[in-house]
C-alpha positions as CSV (number, residue, x, y, z in Angstrom):
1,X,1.2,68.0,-41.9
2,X,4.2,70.3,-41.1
3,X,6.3,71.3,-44.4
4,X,8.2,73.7,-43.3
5,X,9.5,75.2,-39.6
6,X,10.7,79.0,-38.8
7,X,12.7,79.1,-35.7
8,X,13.4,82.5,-33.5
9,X,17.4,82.6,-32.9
10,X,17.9,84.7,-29.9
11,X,17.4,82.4,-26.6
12,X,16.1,79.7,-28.9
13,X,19.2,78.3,-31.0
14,X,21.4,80.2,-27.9
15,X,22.0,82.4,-25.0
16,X,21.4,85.9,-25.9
17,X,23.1,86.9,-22.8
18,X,26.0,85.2,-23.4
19,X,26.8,86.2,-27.2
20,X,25.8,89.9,-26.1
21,X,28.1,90.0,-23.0
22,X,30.6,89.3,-25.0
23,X,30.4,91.3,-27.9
24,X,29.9,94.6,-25.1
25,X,33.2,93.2,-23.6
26,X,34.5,93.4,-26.8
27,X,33.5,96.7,-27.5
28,X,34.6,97.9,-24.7
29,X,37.6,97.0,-24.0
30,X,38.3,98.4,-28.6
31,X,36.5,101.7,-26.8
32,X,38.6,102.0,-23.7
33,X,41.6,102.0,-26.1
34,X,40.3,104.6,-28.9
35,X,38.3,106.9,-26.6
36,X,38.5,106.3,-23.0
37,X,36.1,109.3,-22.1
38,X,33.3,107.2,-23.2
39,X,34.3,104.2,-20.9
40,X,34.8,106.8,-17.9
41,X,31.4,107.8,-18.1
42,X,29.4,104.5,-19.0
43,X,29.8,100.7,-18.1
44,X,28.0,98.5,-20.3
45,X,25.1,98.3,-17.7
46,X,25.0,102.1,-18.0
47,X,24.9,101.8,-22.1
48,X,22.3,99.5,-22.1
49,X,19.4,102.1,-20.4
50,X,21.4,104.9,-22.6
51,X,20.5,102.3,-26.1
52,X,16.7,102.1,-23.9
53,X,16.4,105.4,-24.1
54,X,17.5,106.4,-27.3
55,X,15.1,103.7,-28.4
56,X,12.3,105.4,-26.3
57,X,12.6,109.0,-27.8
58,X,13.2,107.4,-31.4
59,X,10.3,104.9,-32.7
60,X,10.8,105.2,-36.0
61,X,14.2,103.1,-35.2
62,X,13.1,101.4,-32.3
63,X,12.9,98.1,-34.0
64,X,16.1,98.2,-35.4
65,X,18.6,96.7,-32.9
66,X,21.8,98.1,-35.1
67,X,20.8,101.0,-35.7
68,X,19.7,102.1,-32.4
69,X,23.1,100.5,-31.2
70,X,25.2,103.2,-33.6
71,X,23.3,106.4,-33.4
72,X,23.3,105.7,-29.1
73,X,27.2,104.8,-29.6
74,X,27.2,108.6,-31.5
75,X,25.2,110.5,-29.5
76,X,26.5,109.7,-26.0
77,X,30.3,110.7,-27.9
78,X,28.7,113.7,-29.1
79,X,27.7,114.3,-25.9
80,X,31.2,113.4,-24.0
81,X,32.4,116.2,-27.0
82,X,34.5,113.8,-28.7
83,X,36.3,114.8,-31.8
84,X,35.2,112.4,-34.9
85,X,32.1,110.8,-32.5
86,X,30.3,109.8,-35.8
87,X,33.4,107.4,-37.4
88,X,34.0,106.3,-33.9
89,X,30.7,105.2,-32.9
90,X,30.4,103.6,-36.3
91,X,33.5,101.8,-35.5
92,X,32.3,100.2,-32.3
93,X,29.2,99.4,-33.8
94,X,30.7,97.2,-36.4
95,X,32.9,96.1,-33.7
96,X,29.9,94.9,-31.6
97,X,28.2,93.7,-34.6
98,X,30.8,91.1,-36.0
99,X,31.6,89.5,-32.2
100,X,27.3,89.5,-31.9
101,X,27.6,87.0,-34.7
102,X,30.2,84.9,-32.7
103,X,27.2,82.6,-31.2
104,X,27.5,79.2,-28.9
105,X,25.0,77.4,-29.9
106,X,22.6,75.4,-27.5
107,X,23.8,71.4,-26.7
108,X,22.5,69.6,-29.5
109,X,21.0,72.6,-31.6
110,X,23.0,71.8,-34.2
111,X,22.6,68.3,-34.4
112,X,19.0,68.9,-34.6
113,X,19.0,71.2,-37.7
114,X,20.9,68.4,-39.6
115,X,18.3,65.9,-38.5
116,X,15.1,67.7,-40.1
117,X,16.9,70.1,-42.8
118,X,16.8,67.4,-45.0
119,X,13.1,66.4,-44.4
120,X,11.6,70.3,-44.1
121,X,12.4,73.9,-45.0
122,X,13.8,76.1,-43.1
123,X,13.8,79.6,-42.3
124,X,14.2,82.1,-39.0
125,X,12.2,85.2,-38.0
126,X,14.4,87.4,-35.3
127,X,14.2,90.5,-33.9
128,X,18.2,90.0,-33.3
129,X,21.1,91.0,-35.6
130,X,22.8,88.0,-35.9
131,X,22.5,86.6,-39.8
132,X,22.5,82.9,-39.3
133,X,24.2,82.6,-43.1
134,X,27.1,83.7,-40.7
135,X,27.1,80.9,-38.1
136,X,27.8,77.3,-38.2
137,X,23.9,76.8,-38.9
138,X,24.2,78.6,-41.8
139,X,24.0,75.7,-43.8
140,X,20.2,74.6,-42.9
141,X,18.4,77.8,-43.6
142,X,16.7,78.7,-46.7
143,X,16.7,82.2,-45.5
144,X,16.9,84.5,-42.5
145,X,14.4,87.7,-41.6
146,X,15.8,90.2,-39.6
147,X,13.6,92.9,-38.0
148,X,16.5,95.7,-39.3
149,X,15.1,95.0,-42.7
150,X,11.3,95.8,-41.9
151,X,9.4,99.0,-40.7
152,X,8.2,97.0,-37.9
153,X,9.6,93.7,-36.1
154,X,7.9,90.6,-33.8
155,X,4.9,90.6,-32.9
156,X,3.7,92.6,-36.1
157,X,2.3,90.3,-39.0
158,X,5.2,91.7,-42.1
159,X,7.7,89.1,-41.1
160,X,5.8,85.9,-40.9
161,X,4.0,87.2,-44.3
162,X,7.3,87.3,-45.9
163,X,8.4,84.0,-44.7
164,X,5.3,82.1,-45.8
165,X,6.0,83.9,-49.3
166,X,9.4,82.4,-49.4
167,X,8.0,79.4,-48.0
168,X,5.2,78.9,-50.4
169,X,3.3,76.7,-48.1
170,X,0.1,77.9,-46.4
171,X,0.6,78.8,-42.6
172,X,-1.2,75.4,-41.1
173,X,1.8,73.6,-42.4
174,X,4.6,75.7,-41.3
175,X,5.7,75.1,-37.3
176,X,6.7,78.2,-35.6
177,X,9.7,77.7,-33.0
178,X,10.6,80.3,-30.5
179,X,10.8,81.3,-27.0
180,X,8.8,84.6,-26.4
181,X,5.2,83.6,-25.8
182,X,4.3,87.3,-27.1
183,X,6.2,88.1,-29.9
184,X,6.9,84.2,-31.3
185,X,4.3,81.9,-30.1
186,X,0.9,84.2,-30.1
187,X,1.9,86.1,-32.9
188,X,2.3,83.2,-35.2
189,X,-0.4,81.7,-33.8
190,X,-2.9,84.4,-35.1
191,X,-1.6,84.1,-38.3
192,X,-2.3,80.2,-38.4
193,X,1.1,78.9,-38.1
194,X,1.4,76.1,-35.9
195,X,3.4,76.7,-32.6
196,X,6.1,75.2,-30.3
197,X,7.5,76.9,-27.0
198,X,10.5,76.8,-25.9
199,X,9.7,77.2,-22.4
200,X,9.5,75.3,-19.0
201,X,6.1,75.6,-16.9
202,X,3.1,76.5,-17.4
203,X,2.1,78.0,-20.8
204,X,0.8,81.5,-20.1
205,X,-1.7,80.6,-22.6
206,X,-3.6,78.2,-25.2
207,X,-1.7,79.1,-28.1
208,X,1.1,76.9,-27.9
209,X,0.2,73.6,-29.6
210,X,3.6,72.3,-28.6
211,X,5.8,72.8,-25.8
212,X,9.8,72.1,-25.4
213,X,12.4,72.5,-22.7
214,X,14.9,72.1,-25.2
215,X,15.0,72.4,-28.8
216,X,17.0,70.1,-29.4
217,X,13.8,67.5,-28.8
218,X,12.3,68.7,-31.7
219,X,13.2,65.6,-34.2
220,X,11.7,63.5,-31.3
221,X,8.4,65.5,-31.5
222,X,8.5,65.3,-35.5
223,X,9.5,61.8,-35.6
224,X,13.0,62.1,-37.0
């Protein structure tokens, strides 16, 4: 018997290409006014293996998206030798962060949140920075776990822990929804949590009890 489902949010409930595009478009275009230096020396292609890097040479943040976003955003400033790099980097940061939360949600998505909210509870594990309190789903969740708020994101256990402590419903009873076979369908699954992937083809394993091309088949699969 499922009581209660955690859902992933990034490619799961939406495109994460699409909501990050065009946050960096956004950013961009605020950092092309305010310090044009940094747009003459990075496109947002260019950023991205600059944030990889960063990331690389600094574990101890790696897991935390924001972060790693802000002190990349400073550093590569610092490095153009831009005057007030700190408050500026901060700036775009933000900037990023509140257009990351402006998602478009998947056809259907949110129709299927109102079907089984009232019947299960509700919660999301992400690696992402988007707070779902913040979106138009905002409504169905109980709670949301971001990775920013751990010492260690998906795969690692902490994060399913604390959501079957908020839950308060053993792990055979809570369905697991996401898209990344690693770090959402085999993690849960090791922890007992039942699993649906959102995924087309072949599962590239056994640990998948459910499979999806769409969520927004889930109150199908539950019977709502």
């Amino acid at each position: 018997m499922i009581r209660a489902i955690t859902f992933d949010l990034d490619d799961t409930l939406w495109s994460t290409a699409d909501v990050i595009g065009r946050a960096e478009a956004i950013m961009f275009e605020w950092l092309d006014e305010h310090c044009p230096a940094f747009t003459q020396a990075h496109t947002p292609d260019s950023f991205v293996a600059v944030r990889r890097h960063f990331a690389d040479e600094n574990p101890n943040v790696s897991h935390n998206l924001k972060a790693v976003r802000k002190l990349a955003l400073i550093d590569a400033l610092q490095q153009l030798q831009v005057a007030d790099a700190s408050r500026l980097g901060a700036q775009a940061a933000q900037l990023f962060q509140q257009a990351r939360q402006q998602v478009n949600f998947f056809d259907g998505a949110l129709d299927m949140l109102s079907a089984l909210s009232p019947h299960y509870a509700i919660g999301a594990i992400t690696n992402g920075t988007t707070q779902i309190a913040q979106t138009a789903a905002g409504e169905h969740f109980q709670f949301c776990l971001n990775a920013e708020d751990f010492a260690v994101g998906k795969p690692a256990a902490p994060m399913f822990f604390d959501a079957l402590m908020r839950l308060n419903v053993p792990p055979e009873q809570v369905l697991h929804v996401g898209d990344h076979w690693d770090q959402d369908v085999v993690a849960a699954k090791q922890l007992g949590f039942q699993t649906l992937w959102i995924g087309q083809g072949t599962p590239p394993g056994p640990e998948s009890d459910h499979q999806l091309a769409e969520v927004r088949h889930l109150p199908a699969l539950l019977g709502h």
